[in-house]
C-alpha positions in Angstrom: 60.7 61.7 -12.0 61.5 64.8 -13.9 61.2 68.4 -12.8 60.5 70.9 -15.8 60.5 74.7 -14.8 58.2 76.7 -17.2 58.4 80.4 -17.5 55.8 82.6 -18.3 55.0 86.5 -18.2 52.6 87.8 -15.8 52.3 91.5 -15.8 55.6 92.0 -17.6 57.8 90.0 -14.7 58.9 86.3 -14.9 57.8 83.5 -12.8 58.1 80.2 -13.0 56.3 77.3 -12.2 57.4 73.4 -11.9 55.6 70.7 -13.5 56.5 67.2 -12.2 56.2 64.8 -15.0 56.8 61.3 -16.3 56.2 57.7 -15.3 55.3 56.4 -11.6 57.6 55.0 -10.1 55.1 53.6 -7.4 56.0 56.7 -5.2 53.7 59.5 -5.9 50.0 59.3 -7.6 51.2 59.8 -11.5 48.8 57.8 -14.1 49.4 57.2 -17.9 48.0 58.9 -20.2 46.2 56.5 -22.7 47.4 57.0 -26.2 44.7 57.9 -28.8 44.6 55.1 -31.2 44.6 55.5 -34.8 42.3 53.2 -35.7 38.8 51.1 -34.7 38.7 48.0 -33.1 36.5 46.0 -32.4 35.8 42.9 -29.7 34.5 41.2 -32.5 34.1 41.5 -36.1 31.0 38.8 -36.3 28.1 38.2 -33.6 26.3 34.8 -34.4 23.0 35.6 -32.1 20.7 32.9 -31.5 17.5 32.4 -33.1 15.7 33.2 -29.9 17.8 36.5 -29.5 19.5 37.6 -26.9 22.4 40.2 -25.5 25.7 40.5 -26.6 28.4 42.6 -25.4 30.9 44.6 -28.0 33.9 46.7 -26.9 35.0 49.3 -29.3 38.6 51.1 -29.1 38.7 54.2 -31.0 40.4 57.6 -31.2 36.3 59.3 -30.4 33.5 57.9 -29.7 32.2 55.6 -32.4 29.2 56.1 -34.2 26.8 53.0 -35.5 22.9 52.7 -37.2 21.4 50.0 -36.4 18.7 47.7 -38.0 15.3 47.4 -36.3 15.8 44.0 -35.0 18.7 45.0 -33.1 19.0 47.7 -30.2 21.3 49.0 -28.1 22.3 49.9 -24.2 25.1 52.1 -24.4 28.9 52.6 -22.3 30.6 54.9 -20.8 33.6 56.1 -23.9 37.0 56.3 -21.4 40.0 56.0 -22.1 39.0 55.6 -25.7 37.2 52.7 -25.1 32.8 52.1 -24.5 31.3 48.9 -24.3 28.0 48.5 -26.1 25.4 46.1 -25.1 23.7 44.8 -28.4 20.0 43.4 -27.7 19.3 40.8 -30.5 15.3 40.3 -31.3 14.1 36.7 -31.4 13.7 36.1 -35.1 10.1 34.8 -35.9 10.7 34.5 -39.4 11.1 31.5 -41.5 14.3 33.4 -43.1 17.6 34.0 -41.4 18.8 37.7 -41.7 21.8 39.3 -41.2 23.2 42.9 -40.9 26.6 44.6 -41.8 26.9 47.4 -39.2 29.5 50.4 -40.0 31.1 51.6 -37.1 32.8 55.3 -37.9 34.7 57.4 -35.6 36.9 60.8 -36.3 40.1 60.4 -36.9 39.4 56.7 -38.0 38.6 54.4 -41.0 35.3 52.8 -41.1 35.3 49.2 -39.8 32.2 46.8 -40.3 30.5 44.2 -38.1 28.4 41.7 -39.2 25.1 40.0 -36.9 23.9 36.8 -38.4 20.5 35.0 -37.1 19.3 32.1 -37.8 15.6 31.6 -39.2 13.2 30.8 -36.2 13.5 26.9 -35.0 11.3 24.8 -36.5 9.8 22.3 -33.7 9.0 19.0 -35.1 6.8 16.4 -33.2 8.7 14.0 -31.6 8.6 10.4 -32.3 8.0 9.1 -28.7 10.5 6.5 -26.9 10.1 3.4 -25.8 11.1 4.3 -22.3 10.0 4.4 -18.6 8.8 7.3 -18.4 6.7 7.8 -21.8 5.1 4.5 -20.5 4.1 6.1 -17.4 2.8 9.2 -18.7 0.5 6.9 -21.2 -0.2 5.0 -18.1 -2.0 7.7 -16.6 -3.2 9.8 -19.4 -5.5 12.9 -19.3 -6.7 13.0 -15.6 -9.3 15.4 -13.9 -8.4 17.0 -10.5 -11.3 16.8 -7.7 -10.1 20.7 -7.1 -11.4 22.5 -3.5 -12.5 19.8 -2.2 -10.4 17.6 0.3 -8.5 20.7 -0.1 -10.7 23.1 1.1 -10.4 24.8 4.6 -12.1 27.3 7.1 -10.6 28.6 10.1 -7.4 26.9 9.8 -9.8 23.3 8.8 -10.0 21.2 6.5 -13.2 19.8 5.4 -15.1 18.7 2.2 -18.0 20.9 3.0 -15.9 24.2 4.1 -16.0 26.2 0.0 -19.7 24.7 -0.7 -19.3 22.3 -2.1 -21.4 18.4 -1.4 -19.5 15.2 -0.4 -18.1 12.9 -2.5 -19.6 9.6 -3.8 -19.3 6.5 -5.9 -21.2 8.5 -8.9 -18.7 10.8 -8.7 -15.7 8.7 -10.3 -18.2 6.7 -12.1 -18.8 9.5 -13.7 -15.0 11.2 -14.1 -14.8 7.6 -15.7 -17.2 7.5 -18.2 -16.5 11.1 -19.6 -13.0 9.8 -20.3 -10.4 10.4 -18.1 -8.2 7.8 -16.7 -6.7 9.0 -13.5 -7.6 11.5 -11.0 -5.8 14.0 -8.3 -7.1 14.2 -5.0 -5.8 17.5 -3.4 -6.2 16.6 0.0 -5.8 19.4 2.9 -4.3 17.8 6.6 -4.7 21.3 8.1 -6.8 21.2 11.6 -6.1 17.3 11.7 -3.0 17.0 12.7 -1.8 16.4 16.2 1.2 18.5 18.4 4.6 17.2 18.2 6.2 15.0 18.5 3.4 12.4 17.1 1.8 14.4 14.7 -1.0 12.2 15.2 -3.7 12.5 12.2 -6.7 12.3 12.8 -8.5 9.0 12.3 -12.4 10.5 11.3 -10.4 12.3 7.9 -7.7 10.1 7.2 -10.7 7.4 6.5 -12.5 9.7 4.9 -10.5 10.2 2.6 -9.6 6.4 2.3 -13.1 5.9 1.6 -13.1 8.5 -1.1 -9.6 6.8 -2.8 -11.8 3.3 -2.9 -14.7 4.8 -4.9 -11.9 6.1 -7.6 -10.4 2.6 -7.5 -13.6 1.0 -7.9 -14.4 3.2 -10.8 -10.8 1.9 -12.5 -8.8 5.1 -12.0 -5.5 6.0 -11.3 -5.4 8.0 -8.3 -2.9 10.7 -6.8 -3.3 12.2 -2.8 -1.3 14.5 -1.4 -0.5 17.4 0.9 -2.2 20.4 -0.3 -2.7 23.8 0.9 -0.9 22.6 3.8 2.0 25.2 2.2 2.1 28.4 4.0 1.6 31.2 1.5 1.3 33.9 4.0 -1.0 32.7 5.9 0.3 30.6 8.8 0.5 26.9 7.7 2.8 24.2 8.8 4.7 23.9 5.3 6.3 27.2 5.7 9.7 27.4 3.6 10.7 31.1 4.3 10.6 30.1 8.2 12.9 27.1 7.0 14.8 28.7 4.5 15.3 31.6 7.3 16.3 29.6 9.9 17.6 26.0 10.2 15.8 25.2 13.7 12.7 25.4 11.8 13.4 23.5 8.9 14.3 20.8 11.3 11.1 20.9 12.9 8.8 20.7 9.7 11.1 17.9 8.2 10.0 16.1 11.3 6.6 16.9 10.9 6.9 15.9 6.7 8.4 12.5 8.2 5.4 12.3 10.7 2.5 12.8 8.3 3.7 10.8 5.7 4.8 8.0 7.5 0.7 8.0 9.0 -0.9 8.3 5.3 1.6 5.9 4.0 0.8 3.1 6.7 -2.6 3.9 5.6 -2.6 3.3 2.5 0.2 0.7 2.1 -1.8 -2.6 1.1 -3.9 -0.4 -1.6 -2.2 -1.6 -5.4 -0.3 0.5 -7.7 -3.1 2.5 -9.0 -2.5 4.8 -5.9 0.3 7.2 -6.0 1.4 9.7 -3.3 2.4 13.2 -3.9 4.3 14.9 -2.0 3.6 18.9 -2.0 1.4 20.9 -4.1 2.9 24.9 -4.7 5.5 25.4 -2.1 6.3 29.5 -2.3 8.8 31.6 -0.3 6.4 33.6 1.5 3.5 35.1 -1.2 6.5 34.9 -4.0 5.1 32.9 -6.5 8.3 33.9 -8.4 11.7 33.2 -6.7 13.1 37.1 -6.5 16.7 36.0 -4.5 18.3 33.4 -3.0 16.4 30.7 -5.4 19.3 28.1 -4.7 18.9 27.9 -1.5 14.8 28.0 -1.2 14.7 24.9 -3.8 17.5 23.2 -2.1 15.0 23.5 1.2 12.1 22.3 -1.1 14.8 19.0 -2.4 15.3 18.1 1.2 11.5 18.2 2.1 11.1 16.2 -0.9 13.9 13.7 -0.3 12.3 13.5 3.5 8.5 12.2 1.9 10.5 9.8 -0.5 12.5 8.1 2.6 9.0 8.4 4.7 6.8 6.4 2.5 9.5 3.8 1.3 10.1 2.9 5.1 6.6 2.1 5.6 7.0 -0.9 3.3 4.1 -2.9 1.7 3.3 -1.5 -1.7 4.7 1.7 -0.9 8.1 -0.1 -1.2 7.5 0.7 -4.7 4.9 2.7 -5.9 5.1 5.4 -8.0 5.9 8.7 -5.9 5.3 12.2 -7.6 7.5 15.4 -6.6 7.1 19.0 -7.3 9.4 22.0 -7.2 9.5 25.6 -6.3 5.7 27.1 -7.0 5.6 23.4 -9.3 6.6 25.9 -11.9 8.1 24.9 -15.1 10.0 28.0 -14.6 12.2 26.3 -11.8 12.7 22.9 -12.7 16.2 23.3 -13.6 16.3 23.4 -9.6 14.0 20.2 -8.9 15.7 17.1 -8.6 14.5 13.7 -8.6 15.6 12.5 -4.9 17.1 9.0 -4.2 14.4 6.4 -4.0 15.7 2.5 -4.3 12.3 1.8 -6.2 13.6 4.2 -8.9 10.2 5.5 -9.6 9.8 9.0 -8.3 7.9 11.0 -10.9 8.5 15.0 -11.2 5.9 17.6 -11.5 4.6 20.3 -12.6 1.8 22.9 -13.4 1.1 24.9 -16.5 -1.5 28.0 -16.4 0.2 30.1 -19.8 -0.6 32.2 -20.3 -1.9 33.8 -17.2 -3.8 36.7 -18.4 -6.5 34.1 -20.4 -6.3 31.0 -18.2 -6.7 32.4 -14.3 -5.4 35.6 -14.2 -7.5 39.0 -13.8 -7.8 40.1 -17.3 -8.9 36.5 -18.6 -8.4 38.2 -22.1 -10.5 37.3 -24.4 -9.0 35.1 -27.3 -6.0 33.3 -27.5 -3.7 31.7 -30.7 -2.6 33.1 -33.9 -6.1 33.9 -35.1 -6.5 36.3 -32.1 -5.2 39.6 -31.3 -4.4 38.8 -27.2 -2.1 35.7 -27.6 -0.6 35.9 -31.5 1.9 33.6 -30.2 -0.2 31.2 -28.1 0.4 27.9 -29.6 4.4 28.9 -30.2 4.7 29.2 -26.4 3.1 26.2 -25.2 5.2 23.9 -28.2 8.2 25.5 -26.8 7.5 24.9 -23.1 6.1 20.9 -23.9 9.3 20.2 -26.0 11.6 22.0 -23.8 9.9 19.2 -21.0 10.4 16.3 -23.3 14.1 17.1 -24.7 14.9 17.8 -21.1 13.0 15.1 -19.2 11.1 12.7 -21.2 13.6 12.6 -23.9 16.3 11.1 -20.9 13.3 8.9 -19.7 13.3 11.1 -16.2 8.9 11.1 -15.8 7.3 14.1 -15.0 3.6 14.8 -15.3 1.7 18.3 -15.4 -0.6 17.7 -12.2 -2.6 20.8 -12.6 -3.6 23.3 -15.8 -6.5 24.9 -17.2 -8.5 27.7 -18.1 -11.6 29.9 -16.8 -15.1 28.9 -18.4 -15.9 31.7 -21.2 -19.4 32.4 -21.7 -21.2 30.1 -24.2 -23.3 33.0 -25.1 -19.8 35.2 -26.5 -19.3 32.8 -29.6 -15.8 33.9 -30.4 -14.9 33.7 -26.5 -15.9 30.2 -26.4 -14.5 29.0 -29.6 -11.3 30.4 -28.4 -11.9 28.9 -24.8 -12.3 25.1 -26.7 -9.5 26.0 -29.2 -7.5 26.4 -26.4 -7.9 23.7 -24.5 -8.2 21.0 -27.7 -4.5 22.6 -28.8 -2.9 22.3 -25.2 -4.3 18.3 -24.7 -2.8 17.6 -28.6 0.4 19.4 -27.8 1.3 17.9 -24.2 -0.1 14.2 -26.0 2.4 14.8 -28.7 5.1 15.1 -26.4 4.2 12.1 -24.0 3.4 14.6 -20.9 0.3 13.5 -18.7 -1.8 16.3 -17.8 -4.6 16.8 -14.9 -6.9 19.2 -16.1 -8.2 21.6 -12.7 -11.5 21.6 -11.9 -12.6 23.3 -8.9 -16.6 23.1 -9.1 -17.1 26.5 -9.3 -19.2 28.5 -11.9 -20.3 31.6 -10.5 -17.6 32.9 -7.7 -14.4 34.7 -8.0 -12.4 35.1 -10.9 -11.6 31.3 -11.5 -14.5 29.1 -13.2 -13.4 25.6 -13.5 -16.7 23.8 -12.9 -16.8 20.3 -15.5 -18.1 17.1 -13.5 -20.1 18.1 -10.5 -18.2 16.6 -7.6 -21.3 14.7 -5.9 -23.3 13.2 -8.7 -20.3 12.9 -11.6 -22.7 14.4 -14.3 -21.3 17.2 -16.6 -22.1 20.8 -15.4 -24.0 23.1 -17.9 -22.6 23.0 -21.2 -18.9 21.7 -20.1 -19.4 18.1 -22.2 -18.6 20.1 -25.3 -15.3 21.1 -23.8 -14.1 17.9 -22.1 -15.1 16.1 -25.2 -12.6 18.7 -27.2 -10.0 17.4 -24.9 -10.7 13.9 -25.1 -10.4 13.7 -28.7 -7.0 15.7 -28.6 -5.7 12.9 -26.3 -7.3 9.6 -27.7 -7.8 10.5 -31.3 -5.7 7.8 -33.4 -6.4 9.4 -36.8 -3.4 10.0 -38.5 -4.7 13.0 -40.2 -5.6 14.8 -37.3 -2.2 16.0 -36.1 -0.9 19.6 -34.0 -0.8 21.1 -37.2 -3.8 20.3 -37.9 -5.8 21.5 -34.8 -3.6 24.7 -35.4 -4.8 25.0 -39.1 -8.6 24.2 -37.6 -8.2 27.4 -35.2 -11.7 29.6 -35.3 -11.5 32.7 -36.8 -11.6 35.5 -34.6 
């Protein structure tokens, strides 16, 4: 370290004062002082965003702060500019045009030449249909086809109960699936609710008067020639107090030992139960397990669907153990919320039968299907949903490349949309476009989907009422929009294709 003495004159006498000065030598607090460069630099010279857009960081060196315009398709967050240096992030529009497009940004600063970077995009992807493979799980989702779900019914409680009566609604009977049947579909979902009929631990004992009930129910669905799904519905806690409560087991492990026990306990009964019934049955294991009332995974997501893998690996190890035709029937398995959004944390447990089936549900968009605001049109003719048909092709061939495509099955065990009012004639052209073009899109990528219908036409927000759960006869006007669906899954004309129900769209 150096010690210069500087002299200056205040009030016509000479003092001095000492600056200290130089490099540290690791024994006093010095720091460099960063030279000012004499040019720009950039991190990059060429960002290659993605056709779906995206962010993209770029660090610039320069002797001041640099200075950029940029097109409209591109914003930006900006840096801190220290030490001559800022760090920009660049936010990259999805391109929705059939063009690609780039841009050659000029980045100026003082005491610098201009330097240029350059954004290239591709044009929007183009999703083709896929040719379908001859694999496992294509076969499957052809085996069961477009299915109907018997929606608060069996999984319908009051007071902590299940019952078939508890939301209004009359018992089942043979007419029912005879009906279901002849309207078209080929399988049926059976949300079944255990809550109020299950015994204290250890046992878990289920009892007898509803497990045969809904036995009895299974046989008139078999009768009629259906596939048929049961499983464990609203059992999940959602805030309110049930058994299946994954924040208690996520929170502590005591408790998730104690519900895996239960899982093991009430699958083992229902399995036994229905062991000798043929391959038409298939067992589900959860319906929407939720952390809490999150419906979306805000932290810790790892861990919550590890919790929901485990529950799922328990069911699997339950039934198979039972023997019988459960040794290898198919076996269905959802995820966190049995959101498409969390699959990527699902997996498909170990089953010796190799025939354990994932699943999902599909309500997109919310705000026309279930949510409040049930807006009123939806597609490209519309103003709500522009973009309608683009999501739902991007969502169905995201599920085939990533699942399908690898022959891992997975089936869509719930969607749908609220009944629009027949009397509002472009709210109910809309309401059967939709429905046609999400049947054609999830048949022309091999997914099997259960359309929701809860019986309901005049309560609450959700009006799913098709086939009236007693007699099996179509409900008001809802023939014209079940036979919209039917004829997206079954038609064989070659001319009538996606692009052609999407060229077919009402205007609006």
């Amino acid at each position: 370290m150096r010690t210069i003495y500087h002299w200056i004159l205040v009030a016509g006498v000479l003092i001095s004062t000492i600056c200290c000065c130089g490099k540290n030598n690791g024994n006093d607090n010095d720091i460099d002082t960063p030279t000012s460069p004499g040019s720009i630099t950039l991190s990059a010279n060429t960002i290659e965003a993605a056709a779906a857009g995206g962010s993209y960081e770029l660090t610039i060196k320069a002797p001041a702060r640099p200075k950029f315009e940029l097109p409209t398709w591109i914003t930006k967050k900006d840096g801190t500019f220290k030490d001559y240096k800022i760090t920009f992030t660049l936010v990259v529009a999805a391109n929705d045009k059939d063009e690609a497009r780039e841009a050659d940004i000029t980045v100026s600063a003082t005491g610098a030449n201009d330097v240029t970077l350059k954004v290239t995009q591709p044009a929007k992807e183009v999703i083709k249909d896929p040719v379908l493979p001859n694999n496992n799980a294509v076969a499957r989702n052809m085996e069961l086809g477009l299915g109907w779900n018997m929606g608060n019914h069996f999984d319908a409680y009051s007071n902590g109960v299940a019952s078939e009566t508890a939301w209004g609604g009359k018992p089942a009977t043979e007419a029912t699936f005879a009906g279901v049947k002849a309207a078209g579909f080929t399988s049926v979902r059976i949300p079944v609710t255990w809550l109020g009929h299950i015994g204290d631990a250890p046992d878990y004992k289920l009892d007898e008067t509803w497990l045969n009930r809904v036995y009895e129910v299974v046989g008139y669905a078999e009768k009629a020639g259906l596939f048929v799904i049961i499983n464990t519905h609203h059992d999940e806690d959602h805030g309110e107090g049930h058994w299946q409560n994954l924040a208690g087991a996520v929170n502590s492990e005591d408790t998730n030992t104690q519900i895996k026990q239960e899982i093991a306990a009430v699958w083992t009964q229902i399995a036994n139960k229905f062991k000798d019934k043929g391959d038409f049955l298939m067992l589900e294991s959860f319906n929407e397990l939720i952390y809490g009332t999150e419906w979306q995974t805000y932290s810790n997501t790892q861990k919550k669907c590890a919790i929901i893998n485990e529950w799922n690996q328990v069911f699997v190890d339950a039934v198979r153990a039972t023997g019988g035709n459960n040794s290898t029937r198919w076996l269905g398995v959802p995820g966190y919320a049995a959101s498409a959004l969390y699959l990527e944390y699902l997996t498909v447990p170990n089953d010796p039968a190799n025939k354990t089936m994932l699943a999902f549900h599909c309500y997109d968009p919310y705000d026309y299907t279930i949510g409040e605001k049930q807006l009123p049109d939806w597609g490209h003719t519309g103003k709500s949903f522009p973009k309608g048909e683009e999501q739902i092709q991007t969502l169905f061939n995201s599920i085939y490349t990533n699942y399908i495509a690898k022959d891992i099955p997975i089936y869509m065990g719930e969607f749908g949309c609220s009944f629009r009012s027949k009397s509002d004639a472009k709210a109910w052209a809309s309401f059967l476009y939709f429905l046609e073009y999400f049947v054609k899109c999830a048949r022309v990528y091999g997914i099997s989907s259960f359309l929701w219908d809860n019986g309901n036409k005049g309560a609450g927000q959700e009006h799913h009422a098709y086939i009236d759960h007693a007699t099996g006869q179509y409900i008001d006007y809802s023939e014209e929009a079940v036979s919209a669906m039917m004829r997206a899954w079954n038609s064989t004309d070659p001319n009538y294709t996606l692009q052609s129900v999407y060229d077919s769209a009402p205007a609006l």
